[in-house]
PDB file of N, CA, C and O in Angstrom:
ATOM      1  N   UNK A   1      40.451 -73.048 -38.435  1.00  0.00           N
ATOM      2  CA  UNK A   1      40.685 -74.365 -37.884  1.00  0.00           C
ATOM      3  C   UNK A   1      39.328 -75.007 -37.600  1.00  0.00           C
ATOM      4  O   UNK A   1      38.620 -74.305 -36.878  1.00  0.00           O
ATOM      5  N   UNK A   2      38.727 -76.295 -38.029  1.00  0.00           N
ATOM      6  CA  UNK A   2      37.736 -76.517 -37.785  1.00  0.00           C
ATOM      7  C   UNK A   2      37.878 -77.249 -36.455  1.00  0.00           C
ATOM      8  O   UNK A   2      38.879 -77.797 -35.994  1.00  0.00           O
ATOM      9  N   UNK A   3      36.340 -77.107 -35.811  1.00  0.00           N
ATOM     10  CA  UNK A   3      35.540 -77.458 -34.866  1.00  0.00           C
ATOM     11  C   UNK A   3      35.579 -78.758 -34.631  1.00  0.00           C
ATOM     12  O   UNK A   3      35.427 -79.356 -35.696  1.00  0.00           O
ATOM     13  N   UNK A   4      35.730 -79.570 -33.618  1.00  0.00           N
ATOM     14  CA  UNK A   4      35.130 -81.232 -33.434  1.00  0.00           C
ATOM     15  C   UNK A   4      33.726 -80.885 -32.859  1.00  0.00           C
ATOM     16  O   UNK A   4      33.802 -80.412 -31.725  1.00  0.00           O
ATOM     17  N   UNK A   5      32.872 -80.961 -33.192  1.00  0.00           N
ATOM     18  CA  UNK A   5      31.600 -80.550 -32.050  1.00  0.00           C
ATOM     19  C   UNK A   5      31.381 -82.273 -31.982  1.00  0.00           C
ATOM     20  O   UNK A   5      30.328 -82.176 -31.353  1.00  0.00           O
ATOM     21  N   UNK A   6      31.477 -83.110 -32.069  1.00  0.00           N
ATOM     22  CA  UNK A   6      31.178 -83.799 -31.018  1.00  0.00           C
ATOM     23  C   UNK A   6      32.139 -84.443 -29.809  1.00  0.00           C
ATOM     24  O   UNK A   6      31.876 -85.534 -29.303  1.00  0.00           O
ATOM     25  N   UNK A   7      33.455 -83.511 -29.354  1.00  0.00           N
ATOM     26  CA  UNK A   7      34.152 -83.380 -28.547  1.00  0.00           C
ATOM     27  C   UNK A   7      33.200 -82.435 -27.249  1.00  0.00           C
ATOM     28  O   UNK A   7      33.932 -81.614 -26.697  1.00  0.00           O
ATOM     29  N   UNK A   8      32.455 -82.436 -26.975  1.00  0.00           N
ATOM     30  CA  UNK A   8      31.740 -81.047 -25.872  1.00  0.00           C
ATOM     31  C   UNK A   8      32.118 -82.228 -24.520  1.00  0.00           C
ATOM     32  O   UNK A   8      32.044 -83.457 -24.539  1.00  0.00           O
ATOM     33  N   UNK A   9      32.588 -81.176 -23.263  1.00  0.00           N
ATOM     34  CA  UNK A   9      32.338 -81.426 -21.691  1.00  0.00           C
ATOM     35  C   UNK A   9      31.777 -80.296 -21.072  1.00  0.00           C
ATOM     36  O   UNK A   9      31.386 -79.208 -21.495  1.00  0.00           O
ATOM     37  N   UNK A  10      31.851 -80.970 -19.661  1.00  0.00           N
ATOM     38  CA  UNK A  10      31.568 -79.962 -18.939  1.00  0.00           C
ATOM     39  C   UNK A  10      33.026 -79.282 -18.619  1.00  0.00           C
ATOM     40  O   UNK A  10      34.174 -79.653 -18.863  1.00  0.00           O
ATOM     41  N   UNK A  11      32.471 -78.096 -17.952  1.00  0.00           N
ATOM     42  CA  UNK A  11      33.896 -77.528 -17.114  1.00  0.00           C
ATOM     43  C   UNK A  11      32.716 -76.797 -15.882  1.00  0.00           C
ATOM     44  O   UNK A  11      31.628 -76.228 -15.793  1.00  0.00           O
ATOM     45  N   UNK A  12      33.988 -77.363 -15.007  1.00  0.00           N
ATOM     46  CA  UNK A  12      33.662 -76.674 -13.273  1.00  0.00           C
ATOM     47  C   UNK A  12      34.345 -75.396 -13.202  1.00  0.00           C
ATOM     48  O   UNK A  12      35.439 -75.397 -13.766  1.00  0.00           O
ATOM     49  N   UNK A  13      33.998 -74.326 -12.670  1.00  0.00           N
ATOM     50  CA  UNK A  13      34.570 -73.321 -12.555  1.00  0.00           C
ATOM     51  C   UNK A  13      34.585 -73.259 -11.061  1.00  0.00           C
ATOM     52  O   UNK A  13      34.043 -73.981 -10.225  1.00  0.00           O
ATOM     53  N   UNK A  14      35.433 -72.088 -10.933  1.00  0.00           N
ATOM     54  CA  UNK A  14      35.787 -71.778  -9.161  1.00  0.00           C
ATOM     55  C   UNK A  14      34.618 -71.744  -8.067  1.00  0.00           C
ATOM     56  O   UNK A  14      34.512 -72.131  -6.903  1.00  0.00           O
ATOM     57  N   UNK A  15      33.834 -71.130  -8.946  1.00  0.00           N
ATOM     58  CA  UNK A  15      32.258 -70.821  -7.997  1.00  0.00           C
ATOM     59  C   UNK A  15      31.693 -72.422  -7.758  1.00  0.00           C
ATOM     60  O   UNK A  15      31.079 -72.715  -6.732  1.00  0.00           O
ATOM     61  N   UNK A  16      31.875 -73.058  -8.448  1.00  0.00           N
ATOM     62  CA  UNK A  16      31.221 -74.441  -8.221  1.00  0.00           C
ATOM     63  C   UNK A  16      29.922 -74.512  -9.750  1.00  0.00           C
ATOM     64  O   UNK A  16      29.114 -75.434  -9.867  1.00  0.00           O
ATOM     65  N   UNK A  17      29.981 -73.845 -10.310  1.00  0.00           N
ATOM     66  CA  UNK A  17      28.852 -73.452 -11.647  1.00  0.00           C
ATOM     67  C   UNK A  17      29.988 -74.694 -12.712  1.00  0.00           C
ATOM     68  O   UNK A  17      31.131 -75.140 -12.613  1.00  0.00           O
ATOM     69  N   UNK A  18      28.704 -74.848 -13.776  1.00  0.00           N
ATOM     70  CA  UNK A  18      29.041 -75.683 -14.933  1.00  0.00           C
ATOM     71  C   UNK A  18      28.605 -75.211 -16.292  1.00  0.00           C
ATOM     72  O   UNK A  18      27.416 -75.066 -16.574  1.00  0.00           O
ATOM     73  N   UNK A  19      29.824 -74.918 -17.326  1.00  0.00           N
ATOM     74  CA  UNK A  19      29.236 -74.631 -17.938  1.00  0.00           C
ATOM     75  C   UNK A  19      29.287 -75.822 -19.195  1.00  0.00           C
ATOM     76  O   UNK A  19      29.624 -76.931 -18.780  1.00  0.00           O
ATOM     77  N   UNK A  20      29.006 -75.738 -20.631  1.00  0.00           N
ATOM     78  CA  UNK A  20      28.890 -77.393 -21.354  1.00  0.00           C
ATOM     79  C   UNK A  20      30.199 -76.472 -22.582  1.00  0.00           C
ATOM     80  O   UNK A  20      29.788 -75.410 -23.050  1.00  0.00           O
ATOM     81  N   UNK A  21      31.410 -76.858 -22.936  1.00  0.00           N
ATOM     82  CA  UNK A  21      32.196 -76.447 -23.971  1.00  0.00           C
ATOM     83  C   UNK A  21      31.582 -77.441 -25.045  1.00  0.00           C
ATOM     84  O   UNK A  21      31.294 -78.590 -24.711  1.00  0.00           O
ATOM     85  N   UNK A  22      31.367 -76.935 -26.473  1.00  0.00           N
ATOM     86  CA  UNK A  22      31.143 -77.258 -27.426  1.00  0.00           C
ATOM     87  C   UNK A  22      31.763 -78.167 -28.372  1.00  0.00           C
ATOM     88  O   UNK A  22      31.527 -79.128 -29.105  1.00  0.00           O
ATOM     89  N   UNK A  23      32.845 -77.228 -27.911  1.00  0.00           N
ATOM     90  CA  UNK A  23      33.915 -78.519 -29.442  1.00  0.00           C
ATOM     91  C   UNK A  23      35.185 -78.385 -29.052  1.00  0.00           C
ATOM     92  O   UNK A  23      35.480 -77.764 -28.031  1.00  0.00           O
ATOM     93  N   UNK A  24      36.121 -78.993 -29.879  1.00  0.00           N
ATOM     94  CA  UNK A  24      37.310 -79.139 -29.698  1.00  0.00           C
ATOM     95  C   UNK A  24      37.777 -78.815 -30.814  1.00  0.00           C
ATOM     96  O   UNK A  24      37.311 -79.370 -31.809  1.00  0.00           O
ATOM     97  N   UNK A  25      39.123 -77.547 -30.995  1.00  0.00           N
ATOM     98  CA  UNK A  25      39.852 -77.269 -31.830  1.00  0.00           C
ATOM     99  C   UNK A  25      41.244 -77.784 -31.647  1.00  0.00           C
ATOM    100  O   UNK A  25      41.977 -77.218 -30.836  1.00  0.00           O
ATOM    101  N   UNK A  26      41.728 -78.959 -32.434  1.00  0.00           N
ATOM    102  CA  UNK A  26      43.059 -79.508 -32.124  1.00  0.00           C
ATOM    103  C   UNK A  26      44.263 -79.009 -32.426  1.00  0.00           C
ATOM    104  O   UNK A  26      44.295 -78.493 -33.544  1.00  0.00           O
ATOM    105  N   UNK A  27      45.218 -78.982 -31.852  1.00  0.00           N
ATOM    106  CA  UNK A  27      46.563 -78.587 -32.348  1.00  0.00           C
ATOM    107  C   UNK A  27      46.761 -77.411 -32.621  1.00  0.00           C
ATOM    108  O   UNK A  27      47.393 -77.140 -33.642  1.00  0.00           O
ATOM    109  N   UNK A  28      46.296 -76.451 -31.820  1.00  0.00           N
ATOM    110  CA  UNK A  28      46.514 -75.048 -32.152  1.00  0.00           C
ATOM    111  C   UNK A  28      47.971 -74.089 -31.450  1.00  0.00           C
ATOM    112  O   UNK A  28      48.190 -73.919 -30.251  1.00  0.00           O
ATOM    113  N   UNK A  29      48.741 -73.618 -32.523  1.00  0.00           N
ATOM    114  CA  UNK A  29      49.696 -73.302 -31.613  1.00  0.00           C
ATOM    115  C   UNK A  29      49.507 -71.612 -31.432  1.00  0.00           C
ATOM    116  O   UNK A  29      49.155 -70.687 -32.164  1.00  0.00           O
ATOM    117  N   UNK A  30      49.913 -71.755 -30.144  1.00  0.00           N
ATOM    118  CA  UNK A  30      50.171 -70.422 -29.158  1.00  0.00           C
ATOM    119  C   UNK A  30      51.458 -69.847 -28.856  1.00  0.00           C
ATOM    120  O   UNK A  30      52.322 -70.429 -28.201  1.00  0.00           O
ATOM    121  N   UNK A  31      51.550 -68.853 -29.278  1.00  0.00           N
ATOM    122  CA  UNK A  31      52.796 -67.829 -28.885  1.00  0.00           C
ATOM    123  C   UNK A  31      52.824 -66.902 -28.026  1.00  0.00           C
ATOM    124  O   UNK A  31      52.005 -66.017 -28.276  1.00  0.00           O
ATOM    125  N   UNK A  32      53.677 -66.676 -26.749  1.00  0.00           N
ATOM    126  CA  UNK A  32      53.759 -65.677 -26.171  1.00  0.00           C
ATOM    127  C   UNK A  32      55.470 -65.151 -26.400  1.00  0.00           C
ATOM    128  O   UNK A  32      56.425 -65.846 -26.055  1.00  0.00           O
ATOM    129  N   UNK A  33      55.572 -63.956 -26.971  1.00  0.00           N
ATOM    130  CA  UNK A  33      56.967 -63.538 -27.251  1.00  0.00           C
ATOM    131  C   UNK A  33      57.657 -64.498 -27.901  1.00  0.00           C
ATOM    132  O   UNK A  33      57.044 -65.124 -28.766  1.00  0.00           O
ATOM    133  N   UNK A  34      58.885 -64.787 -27.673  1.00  0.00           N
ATOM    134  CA  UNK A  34      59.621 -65.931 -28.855  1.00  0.00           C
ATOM    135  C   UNK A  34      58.839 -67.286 -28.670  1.00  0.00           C
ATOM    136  O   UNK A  34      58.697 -68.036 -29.636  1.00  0.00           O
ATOM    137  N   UNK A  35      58.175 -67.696 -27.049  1.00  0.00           N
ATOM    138  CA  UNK A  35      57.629 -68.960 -27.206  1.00  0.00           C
ATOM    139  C   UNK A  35      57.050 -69.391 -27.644  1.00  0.00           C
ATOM    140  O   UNK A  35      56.062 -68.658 -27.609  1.00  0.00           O
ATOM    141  N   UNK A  36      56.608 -70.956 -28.638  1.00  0.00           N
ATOM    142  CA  UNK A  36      55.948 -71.143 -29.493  1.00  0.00           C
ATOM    143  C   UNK A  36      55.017 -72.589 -28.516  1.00  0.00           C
ATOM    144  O   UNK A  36      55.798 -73.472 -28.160  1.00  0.00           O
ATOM    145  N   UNK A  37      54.350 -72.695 -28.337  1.00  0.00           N
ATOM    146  CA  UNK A  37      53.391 -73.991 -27.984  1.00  0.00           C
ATOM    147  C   UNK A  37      52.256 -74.364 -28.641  1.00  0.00           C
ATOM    148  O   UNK A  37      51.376 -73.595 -29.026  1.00  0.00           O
ATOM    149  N   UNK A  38      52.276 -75.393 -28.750  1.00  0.00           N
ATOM    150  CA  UNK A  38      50.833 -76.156 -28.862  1.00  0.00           C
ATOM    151  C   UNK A  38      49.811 -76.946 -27.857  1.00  0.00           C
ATOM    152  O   UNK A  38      50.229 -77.722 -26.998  1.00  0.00           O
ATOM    153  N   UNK A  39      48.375 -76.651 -28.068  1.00  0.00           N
ATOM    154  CA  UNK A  39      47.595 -77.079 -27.338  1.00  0.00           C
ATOM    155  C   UNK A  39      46.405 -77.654 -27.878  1.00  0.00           C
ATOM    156  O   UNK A  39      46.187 -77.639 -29.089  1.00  0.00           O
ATOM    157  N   UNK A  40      45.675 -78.127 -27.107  1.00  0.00           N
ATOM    158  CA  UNK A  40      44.396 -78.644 -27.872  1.00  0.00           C
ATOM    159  C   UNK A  40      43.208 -77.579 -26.905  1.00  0.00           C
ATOM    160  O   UNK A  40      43.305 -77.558 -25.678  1.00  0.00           O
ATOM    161  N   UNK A  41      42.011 -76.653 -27.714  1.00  0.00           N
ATOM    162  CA  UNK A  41      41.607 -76.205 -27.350  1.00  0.00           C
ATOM    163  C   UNK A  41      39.890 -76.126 -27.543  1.00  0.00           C
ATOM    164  O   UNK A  41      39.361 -76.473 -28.599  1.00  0.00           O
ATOM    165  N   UNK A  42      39.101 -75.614 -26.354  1.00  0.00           N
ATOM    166  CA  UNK A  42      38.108 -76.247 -25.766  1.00  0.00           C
ATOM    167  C   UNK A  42      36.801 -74.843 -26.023  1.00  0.00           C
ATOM    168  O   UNK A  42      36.793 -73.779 -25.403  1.00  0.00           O
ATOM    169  N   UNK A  43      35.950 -75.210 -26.943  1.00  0.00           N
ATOM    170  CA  UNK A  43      35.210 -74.294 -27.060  1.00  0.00           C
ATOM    171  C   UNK A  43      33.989 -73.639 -26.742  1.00  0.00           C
ATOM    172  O   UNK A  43      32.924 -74.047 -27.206  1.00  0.00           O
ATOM    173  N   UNK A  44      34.084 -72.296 -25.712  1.00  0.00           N
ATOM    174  CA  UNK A  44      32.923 -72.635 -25.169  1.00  0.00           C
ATOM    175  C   UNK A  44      31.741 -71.695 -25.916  1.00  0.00           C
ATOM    176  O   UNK A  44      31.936 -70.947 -26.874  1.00  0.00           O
ATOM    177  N   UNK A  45      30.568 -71.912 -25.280  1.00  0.00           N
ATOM    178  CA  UNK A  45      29.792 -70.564 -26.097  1.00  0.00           C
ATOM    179  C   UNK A  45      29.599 -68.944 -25.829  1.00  0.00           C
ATOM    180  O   UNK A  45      30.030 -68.464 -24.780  1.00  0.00           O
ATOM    181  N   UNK A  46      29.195 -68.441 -26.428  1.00  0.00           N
ATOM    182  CA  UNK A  46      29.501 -66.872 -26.115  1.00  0.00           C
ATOM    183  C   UNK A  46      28.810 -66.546 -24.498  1.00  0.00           C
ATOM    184  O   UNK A  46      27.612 -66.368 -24.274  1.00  0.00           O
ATOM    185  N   UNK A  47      30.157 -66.523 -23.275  1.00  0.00           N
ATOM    186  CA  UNK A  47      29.440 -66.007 -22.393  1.00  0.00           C
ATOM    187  C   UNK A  47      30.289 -64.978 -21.787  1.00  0.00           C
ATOM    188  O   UNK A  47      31.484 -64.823 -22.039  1.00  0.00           O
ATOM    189  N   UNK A  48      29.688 -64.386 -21.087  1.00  0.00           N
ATOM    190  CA  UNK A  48      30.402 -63.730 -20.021  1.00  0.00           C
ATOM    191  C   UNK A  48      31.362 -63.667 -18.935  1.00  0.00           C
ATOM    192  O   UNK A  48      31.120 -63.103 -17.867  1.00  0.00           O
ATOM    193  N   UNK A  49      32.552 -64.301 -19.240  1.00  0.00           N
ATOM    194  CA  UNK A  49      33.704 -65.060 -18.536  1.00  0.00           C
ATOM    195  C   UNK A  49      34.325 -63.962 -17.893  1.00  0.00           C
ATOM    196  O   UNK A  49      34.340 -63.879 -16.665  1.00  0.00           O
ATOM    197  N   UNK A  50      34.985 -62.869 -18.847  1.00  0.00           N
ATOM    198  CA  UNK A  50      35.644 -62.097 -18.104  1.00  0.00           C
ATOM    199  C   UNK A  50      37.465 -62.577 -18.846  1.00  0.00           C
ATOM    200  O   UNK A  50      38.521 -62.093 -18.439  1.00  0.00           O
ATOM    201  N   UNK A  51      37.353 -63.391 -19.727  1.00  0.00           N
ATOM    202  CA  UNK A  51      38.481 -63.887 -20.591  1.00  0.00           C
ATOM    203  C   UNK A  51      38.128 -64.473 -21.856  1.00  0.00           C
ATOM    204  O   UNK A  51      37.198 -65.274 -21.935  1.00  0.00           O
ATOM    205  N   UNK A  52      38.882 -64.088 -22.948  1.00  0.00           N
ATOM    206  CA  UNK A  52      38.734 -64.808 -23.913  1.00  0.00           C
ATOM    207  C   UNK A  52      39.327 -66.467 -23.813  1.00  0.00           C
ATOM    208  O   UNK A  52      38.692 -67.400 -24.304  1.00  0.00           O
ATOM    209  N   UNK A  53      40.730 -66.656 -23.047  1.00  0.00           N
ATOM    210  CA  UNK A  53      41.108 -67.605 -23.640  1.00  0.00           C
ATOM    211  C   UNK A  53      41.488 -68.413 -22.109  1.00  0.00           C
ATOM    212  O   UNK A  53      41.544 -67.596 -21.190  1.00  0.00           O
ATOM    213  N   UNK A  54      41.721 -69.672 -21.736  1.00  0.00           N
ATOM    214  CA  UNK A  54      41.805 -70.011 -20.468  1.00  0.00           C
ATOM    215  C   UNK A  54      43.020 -71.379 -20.296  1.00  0.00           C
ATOM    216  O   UNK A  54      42.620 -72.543 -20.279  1.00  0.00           O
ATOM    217  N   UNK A  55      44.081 -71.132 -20.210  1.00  0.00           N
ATOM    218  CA  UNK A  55      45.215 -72.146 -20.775  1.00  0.00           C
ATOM    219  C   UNK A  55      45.209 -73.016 -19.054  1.00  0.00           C
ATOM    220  O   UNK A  55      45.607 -72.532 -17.994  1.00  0.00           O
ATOM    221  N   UNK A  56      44.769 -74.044 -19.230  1.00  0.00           N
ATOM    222  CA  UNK A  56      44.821 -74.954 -18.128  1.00  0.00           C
ATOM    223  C   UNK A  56      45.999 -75.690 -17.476  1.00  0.00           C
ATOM    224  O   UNK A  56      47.128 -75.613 -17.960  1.00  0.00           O
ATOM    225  N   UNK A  57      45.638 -76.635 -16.015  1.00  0.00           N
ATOM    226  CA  UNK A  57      46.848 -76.859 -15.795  1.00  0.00           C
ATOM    227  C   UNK A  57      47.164 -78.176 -17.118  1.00  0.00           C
ATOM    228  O   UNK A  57      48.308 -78.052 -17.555  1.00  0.00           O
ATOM    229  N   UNK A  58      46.617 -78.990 -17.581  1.00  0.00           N
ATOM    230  CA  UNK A  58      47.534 -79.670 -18.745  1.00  0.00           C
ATOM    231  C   UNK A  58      48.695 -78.805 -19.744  1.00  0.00           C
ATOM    232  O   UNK A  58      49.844 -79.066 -20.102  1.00  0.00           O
ATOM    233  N   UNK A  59      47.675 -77.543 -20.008  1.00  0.00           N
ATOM    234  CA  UNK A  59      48.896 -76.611 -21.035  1.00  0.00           C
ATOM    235  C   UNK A  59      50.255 -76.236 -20.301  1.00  0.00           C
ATOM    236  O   UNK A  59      51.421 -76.372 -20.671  1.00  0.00           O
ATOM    237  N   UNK A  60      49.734 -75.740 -19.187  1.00  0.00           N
ATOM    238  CA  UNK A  60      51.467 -75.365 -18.133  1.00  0.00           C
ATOM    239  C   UNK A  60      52.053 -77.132 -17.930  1.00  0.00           C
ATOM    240  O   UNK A  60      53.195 -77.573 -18.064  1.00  0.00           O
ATOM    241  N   UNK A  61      51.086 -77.677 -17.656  1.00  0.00           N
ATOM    242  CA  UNK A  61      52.740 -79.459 -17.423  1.00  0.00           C
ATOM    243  C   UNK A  61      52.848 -79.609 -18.918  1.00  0.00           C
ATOM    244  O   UNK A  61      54.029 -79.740 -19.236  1.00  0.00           O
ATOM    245  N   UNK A  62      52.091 -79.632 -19.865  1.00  0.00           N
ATOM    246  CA  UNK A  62      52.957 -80.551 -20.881  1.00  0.00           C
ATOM    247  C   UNK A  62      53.968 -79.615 -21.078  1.00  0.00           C
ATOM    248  O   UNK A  62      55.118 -80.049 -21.147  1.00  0.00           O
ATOM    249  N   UNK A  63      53.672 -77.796 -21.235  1.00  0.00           N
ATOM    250  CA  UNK A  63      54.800 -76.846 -21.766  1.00  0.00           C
ATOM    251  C   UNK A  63      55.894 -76.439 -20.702  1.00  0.00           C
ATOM    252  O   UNK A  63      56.650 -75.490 -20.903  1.00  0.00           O
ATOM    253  N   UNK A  64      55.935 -77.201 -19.570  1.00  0.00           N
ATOM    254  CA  UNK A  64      56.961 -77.147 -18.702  1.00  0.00           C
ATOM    255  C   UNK A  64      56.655 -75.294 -18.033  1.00  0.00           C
ATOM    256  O   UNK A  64      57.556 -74.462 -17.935  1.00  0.00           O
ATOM    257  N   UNK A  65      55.424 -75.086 -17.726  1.00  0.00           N
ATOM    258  CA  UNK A  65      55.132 -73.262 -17.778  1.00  0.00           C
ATOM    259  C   UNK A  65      55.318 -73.443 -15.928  1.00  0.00           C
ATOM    260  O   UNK A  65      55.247 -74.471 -15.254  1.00  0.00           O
ATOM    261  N   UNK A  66      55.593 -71.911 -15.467  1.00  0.00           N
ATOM    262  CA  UNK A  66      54.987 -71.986 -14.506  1.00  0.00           C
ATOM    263  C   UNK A  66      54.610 -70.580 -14.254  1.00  0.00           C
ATOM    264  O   UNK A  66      55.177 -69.630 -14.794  1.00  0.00           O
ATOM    265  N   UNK A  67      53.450 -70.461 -13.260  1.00  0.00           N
ATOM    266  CA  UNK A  67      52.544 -69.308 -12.948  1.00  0.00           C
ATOM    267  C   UNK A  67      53.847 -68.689 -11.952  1.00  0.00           C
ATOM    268  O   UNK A  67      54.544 -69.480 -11.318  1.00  0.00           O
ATOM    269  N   UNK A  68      54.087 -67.203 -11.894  1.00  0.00           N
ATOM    270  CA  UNK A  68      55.055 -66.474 -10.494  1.00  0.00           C
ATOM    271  C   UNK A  68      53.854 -65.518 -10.255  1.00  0.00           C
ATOM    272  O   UNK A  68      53.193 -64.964 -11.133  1.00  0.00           O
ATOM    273  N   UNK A  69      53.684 -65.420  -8.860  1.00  0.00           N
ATOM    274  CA  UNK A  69      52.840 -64.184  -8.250  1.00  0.00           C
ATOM    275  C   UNK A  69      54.109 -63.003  -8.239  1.00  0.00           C
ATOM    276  O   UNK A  69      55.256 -63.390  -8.015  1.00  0.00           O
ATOM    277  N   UNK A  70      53.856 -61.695  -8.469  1.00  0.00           N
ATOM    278  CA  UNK A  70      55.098 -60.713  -8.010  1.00  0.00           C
ATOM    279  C   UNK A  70      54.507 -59.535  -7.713  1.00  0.00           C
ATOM    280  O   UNK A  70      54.412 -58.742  -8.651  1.00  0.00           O
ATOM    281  N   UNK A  71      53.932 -59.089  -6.285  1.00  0.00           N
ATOM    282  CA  UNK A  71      53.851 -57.817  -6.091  1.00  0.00           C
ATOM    283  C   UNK A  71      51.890 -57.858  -6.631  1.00  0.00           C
ATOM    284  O   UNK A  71      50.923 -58.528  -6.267  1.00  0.00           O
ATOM    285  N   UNK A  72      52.088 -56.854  -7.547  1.00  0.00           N
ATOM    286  CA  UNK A  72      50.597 -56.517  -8.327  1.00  0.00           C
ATOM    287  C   UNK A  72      50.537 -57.283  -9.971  1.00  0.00           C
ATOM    288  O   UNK A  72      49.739 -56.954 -10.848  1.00  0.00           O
ATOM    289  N   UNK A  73      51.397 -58.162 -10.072  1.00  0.00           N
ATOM    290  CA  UNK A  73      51.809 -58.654 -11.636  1.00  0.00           C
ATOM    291  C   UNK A  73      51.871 -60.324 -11.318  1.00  0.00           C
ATOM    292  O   UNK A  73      52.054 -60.835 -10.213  1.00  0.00           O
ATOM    293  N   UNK A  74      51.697 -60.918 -12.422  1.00  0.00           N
ATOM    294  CA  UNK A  74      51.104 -62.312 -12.763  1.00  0.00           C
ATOM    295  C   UNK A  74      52.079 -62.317 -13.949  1.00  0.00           C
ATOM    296  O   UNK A  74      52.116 -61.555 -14.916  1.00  0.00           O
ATOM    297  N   UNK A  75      53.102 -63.693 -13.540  1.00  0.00           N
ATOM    298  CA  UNK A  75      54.017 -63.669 -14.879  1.00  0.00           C
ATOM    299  C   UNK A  75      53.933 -65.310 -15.675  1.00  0.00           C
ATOM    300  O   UNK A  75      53.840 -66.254 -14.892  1.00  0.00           O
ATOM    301  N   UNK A  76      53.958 -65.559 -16.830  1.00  0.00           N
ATOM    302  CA  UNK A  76      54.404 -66.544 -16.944  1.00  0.00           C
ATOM    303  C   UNK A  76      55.604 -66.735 -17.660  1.00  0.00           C
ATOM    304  O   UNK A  76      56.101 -66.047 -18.552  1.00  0.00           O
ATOM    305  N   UNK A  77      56.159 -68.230 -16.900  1.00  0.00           N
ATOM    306  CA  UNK A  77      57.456 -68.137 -16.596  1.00  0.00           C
ATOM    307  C   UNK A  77      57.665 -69.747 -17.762  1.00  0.00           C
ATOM    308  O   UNK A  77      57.025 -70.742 -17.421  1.00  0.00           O
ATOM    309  N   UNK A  78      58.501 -69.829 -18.963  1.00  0.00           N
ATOM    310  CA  UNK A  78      58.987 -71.149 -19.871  1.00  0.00           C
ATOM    311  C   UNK A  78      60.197 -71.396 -19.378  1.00  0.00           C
ATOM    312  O   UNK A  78      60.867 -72.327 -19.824  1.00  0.00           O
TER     313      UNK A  78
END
């Protein structure tokens, strides 16, 4: 899927740090189990996150998602 590189922002993270995402890959769809979604996705450069992939709150409202805390487990819920 190609790159928009001249799509780049910033992103704020929790700590209050900034890092600069590169490009924009449009229309990419995502599956978890039977669910199928699409998103537009934000590319950053090779760092040390601690995640490959980071589905924001736009991806949970447009896909109607929601986050459940349960116990020691993190679910998401279509």
């Amino acid at each position: 899927m190609p790159i928009d590189v001249s799509r780049s922002i910033n992103m704020k993270d929790a700590n209050g740090g900034v890092s600069m995402l590169t490009g924009l890959i449009k229309d990419v769809p995502l599956f978890c189990g039977a669910a199928r979604t699409w998103t537009n996705l934000f590319v950053a450069p090779d760092i040390d996150a601690g995640f490959d992939l980071l589905l924001g709150r736009p991806w949970a409202h447009g896909n109607a998602v929601s986050i459940v805390e349960r116990g020691s487990a993190t679910f998401i819920v279509f």
